[in-house]
C-alpha positions as CSV (number, residue, x, y, z in Angstrom):
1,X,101.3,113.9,127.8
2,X,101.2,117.2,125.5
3,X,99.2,116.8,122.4
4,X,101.8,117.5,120.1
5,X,103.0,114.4,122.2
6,X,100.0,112.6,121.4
7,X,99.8,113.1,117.9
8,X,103.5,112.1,117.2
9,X,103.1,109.1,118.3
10,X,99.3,108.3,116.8
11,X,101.5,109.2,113.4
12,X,104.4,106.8,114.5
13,X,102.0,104.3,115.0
14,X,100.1,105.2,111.9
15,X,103.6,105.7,109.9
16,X,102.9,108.7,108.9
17,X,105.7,110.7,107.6
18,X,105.2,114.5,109.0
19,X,107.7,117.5,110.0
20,X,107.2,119.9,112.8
21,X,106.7,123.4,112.0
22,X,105.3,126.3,114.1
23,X,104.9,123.8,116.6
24,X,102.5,122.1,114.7
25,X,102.7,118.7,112.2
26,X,102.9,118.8,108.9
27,X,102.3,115.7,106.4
28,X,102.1,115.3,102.7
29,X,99.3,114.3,101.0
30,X,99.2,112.5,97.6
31,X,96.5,112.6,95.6
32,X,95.3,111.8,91.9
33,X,96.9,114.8,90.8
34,X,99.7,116.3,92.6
35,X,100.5,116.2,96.4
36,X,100.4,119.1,98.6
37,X,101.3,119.6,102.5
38,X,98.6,120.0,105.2
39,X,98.5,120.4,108.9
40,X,97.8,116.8,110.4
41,X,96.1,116.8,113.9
42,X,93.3,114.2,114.2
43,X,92.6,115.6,117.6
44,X,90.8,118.9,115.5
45,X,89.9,117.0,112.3
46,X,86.9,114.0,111.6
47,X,88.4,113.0,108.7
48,X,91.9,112.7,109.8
49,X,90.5,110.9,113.2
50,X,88.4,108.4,111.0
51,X,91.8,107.8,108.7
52,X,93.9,107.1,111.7
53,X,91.2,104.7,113.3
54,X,90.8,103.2,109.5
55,X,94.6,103.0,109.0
56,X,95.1,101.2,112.6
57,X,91.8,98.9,112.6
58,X,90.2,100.6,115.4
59,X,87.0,99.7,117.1
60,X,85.0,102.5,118.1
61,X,82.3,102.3,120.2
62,X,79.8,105.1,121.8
63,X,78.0,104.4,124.9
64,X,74.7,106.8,125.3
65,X,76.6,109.6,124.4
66,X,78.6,109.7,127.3
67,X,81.3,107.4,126.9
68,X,83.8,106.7,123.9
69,X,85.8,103.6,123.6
70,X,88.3,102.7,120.9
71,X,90.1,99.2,120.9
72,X,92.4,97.6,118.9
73,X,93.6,94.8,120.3
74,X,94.9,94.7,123.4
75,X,94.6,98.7,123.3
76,X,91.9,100.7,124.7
77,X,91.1,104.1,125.2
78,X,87.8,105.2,127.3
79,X,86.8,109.1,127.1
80,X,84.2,110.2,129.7
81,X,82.0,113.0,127.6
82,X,79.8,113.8,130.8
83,X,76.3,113.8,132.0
84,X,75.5,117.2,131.4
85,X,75.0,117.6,128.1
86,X,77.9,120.0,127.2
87,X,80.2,117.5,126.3
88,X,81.3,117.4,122.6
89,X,80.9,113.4,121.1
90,X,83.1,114.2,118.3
91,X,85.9,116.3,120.3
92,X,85.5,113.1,122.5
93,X,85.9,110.7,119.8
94,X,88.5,112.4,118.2
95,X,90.9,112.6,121.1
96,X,89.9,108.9,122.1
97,X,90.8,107.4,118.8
98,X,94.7,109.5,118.7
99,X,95.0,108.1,122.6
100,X,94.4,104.5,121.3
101,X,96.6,105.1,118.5
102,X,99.3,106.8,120.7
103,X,99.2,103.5,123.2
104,X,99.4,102.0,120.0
105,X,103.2,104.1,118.7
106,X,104.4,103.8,122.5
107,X,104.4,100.3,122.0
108,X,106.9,100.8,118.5
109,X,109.7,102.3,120.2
């Protein structure tokens, strides 16, 4: 599965609204003041990633920094980071929690 793949369906599962431009999602944002449009990929982002797992009621869970597991329900995702210390734990995280979430939209169709 692509990314773009991945992430469409961590936003179906999210229900995020978004639109596809340049090959990349797009969502709106509202805030206090005014809204405003902003790429959404959780995969590249620590706050989107910890919105999507706070939005879907993830568990996440780090195992000696070499092993990422998100749960929710009768989802899980496990993401090896590797024994030799060049593994990113946030990269890992991050792509762990929009798998979970993707399971999570699969299951929506």
């Amino acid at each position: 599965m692509t990314d773009r793949e991945l992430l469409e369906l961590a936003a179906k599962a999210a229900g995020i609204d978004y639109i596809i431009s340049g090959g990349q999602l797009w969502t709106t944002i509202e805030g206090s003041i005014n809204k405003h449009t902003e790429r959404w990929n959780p995969l590249a982002n620590d706050g989107q990633a910890l919105r999507l797992a706070v939005a879907l009621e993830m568990l996440v869970h780090i195992e000696n920094c070499f092993y990422v597991i998100v749960c929710k329900e009768d989802v899980s995702c496990v993401e090896h980071i590797g024994n030799d210390g060049k593994g990113c734990i946030y990269a890992a995280t991050r792509r762990a929690i929009v798998c979970a979430a993707a399971e999570i939209g699969k299951e929506l169709k």
